[in-house]
LOPA-687956 format. One record per residue: residue in one letter; x, y, z of N, C-alpha, C in turn. Coordinates in steps of 0.02 Angstrom, whole numbers, plus 50000, padded with zeros to 5 digits. Atoms other than C-alpha are relative to their C-alpha. Layout:
<pts>
AXYZXYZXYZ/...
</pts>
This chain:
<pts>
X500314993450001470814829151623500375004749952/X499644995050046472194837951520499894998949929/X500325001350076471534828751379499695003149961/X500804998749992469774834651395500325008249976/X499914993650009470764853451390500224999049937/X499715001350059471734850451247499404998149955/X500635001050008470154845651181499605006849967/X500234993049990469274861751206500565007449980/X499574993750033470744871751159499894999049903/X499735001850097470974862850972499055002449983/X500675001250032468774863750950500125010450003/X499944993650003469154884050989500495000649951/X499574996850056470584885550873499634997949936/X500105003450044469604877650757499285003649976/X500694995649999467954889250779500115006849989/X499754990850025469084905150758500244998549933/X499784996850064469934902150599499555000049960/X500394995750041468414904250497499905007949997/X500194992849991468124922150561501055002949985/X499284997450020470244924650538499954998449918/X499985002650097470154917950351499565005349967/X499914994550032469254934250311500255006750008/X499644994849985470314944750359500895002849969/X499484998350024471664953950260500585002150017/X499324996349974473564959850319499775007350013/X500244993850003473514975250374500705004149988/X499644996250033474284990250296500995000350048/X499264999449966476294994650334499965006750062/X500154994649957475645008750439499474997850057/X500365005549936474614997450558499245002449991/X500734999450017473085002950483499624995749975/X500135004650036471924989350456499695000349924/X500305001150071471374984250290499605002049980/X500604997650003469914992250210499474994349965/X500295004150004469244976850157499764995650032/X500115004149936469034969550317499425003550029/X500674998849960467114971650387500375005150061/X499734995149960467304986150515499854995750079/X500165006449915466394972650683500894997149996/X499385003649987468024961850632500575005450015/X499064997149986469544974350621499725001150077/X499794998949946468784979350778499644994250059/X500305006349921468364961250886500594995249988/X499495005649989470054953450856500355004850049/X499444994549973470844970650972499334998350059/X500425001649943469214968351076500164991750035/X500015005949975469204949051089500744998650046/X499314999249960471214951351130499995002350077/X500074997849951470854962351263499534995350047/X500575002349952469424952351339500384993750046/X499745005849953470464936151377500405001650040/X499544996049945471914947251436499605001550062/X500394995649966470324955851555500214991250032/X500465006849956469694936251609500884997950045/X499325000049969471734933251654500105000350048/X499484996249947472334945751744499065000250048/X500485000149930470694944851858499774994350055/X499785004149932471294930751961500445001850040/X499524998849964472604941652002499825006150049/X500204994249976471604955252071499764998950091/X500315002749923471214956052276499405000149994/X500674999849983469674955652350499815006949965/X500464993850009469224974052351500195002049924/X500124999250088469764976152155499704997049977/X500645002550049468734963352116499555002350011/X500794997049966467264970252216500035007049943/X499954991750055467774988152129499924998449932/X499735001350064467954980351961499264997849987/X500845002050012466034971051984499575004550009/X500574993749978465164985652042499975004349929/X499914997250053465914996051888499764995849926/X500275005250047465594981051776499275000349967/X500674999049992463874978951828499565006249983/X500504992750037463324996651808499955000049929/X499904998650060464104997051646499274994449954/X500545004150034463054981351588499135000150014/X500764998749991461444987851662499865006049972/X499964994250058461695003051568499824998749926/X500055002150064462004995051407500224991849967/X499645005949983462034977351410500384995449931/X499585003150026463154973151273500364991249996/X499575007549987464234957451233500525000750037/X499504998049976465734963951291500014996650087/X500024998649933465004969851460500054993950019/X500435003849981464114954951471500644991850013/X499385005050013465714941751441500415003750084/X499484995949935466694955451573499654996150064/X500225000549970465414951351682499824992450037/X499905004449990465384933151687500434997450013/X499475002349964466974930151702500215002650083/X499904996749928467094942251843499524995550066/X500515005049931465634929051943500234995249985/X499935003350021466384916751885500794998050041/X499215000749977468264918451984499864998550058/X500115004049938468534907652126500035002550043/X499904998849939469004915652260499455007550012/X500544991949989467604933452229499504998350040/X500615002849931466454933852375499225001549966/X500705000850048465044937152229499924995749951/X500025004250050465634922852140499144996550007/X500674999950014463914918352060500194994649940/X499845002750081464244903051930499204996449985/X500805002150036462324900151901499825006249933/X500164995450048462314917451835500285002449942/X499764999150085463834916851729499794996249971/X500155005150065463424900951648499325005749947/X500904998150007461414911151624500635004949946/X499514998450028462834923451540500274997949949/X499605002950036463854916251440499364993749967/X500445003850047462444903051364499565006849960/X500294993450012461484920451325500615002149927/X499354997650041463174925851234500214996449928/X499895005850057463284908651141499444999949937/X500674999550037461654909851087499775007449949/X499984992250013461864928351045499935001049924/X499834997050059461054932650870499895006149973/X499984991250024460844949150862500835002950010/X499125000649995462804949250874500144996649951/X499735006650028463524942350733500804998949992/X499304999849992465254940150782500144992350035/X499885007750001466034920750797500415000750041/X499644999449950467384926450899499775002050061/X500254997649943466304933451036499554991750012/X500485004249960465234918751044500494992849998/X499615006949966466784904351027500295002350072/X499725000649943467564912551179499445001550063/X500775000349958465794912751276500084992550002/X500105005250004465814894751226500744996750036/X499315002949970467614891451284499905003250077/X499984998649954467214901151439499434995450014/X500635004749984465534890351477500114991649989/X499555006049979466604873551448500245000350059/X499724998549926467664879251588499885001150050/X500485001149927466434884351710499814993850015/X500425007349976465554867251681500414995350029/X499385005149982467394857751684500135001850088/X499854996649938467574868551843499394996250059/X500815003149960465734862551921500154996250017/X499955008249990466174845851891500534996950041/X499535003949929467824844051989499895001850064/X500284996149926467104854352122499584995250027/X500465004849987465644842152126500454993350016/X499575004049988467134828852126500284999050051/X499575001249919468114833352278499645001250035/X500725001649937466334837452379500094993150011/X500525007349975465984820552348500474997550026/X499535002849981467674813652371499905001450088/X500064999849967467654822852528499534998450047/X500445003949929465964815452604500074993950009/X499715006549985466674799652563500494999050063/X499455000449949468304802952664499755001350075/X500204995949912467374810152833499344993349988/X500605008549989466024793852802500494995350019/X499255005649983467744782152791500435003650080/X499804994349943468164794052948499584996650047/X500694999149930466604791053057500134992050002/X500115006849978466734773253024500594996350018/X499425001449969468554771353066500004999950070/X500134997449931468254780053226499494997050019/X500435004649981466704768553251500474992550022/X499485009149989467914752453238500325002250047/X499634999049935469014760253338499894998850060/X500444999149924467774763053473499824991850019/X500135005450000467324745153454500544996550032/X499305005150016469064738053449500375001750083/X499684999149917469324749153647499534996550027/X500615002849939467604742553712500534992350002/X499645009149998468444722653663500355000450034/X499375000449965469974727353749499985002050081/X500104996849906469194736153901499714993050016/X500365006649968468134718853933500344996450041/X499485004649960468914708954065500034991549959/X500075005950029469564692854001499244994950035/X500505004549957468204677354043500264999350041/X499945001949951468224671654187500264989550015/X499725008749984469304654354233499574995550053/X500435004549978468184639154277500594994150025/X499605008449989469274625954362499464995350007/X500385006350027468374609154309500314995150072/X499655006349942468544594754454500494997249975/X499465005650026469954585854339500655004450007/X499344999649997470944600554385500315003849936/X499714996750059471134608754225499845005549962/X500484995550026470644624554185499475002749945/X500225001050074469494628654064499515008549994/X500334992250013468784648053997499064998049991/X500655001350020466684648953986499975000749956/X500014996550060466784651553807499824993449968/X500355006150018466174633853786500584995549967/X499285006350042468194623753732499964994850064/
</pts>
């Protein structure tokens, strides 16, 4: 499985440096370049911020996440942006949120991938790196379900043998036939 990540990390590093390769140093005064498209100087400070956002919101409790989706949500029904719209999937998208919704991020984030009225490469590789991860996520989930109806099936039928293995033992042995010669013998037909 760490493969499979490693994987998905190198096909993302590898989908951003086109959109980094036009981009110039920026000035000694931290002003970016004036040759740099104005979307880019400002979606490598956005895109920065966004993974930082997807991060730190496993670390958030319950009720910040709830506070954080409600605010989210407005925002993206307001104006549904890429941004929002990325904020917002990851936010249904975290395991433990009691609105986790991963039908609707994927619906999200494929929306995002697909996104051409956006033309920004960095917004739609990390849509695409987030929509790997949900699916990688699906799939072990779907993994230890199954594992687990296996284990409680290998369960039921343990505890079936079992039950079997007291009835044999509760049975009274046969019953001893002494034969006229005197020699005992079990009904079990020896």
């Amino acid at each position: 499985m760490n493969n499979k990540r490693v994987k998905v990390f190198i096909v993302l590093i590898f989908s951003l440096l086109p959109a980094c390769a036009t981009w110039s140093t920026p000035k000694a005064d931290g002003e970016p370049a004036r040759d740099q498209p104005v979307e880019q100087r400002l979606t490598a400070n956005d895109l920065e911020a966004l993974m930082s956002y997807t991060a730190t919101l496993q670390l958030l409790s319950s009720d910040e996440l709830r506070r954080e989706y409600e605010r989210v949500e407005a925002n993206y029904n307001k104006d549904e942006n890429i941004t929002d719209r990325l904020k917002l999937a990851a936010l249904l998208s975290v395991r433990h949120a009691e609105f986790r919704n991963d039908t609707r991020a994927r619906d999200l984030l494929l929306q995002s991938v697909g996104d051409g009225d956006y033309d920004s490469q960095l917004y739609r590789s990390l849509a695409a790196l987030l929509l790997v991860m949900l699916d990688e996520r699906r799939t072990l989930e779907h993994s230890v379900e199954d594992e687990r109806r296996q284990r409680q099936a290998l369960s039921k039928k343990l505890e079936q043998l079992r039950a079997i293995e007291e009835e044999i033992d509760r049975r009274t042995s046969p019953p001893v036939i002494t034969p006229r010669n005197g020699q005992p013998r079990t009904n079990s037909g020896s």
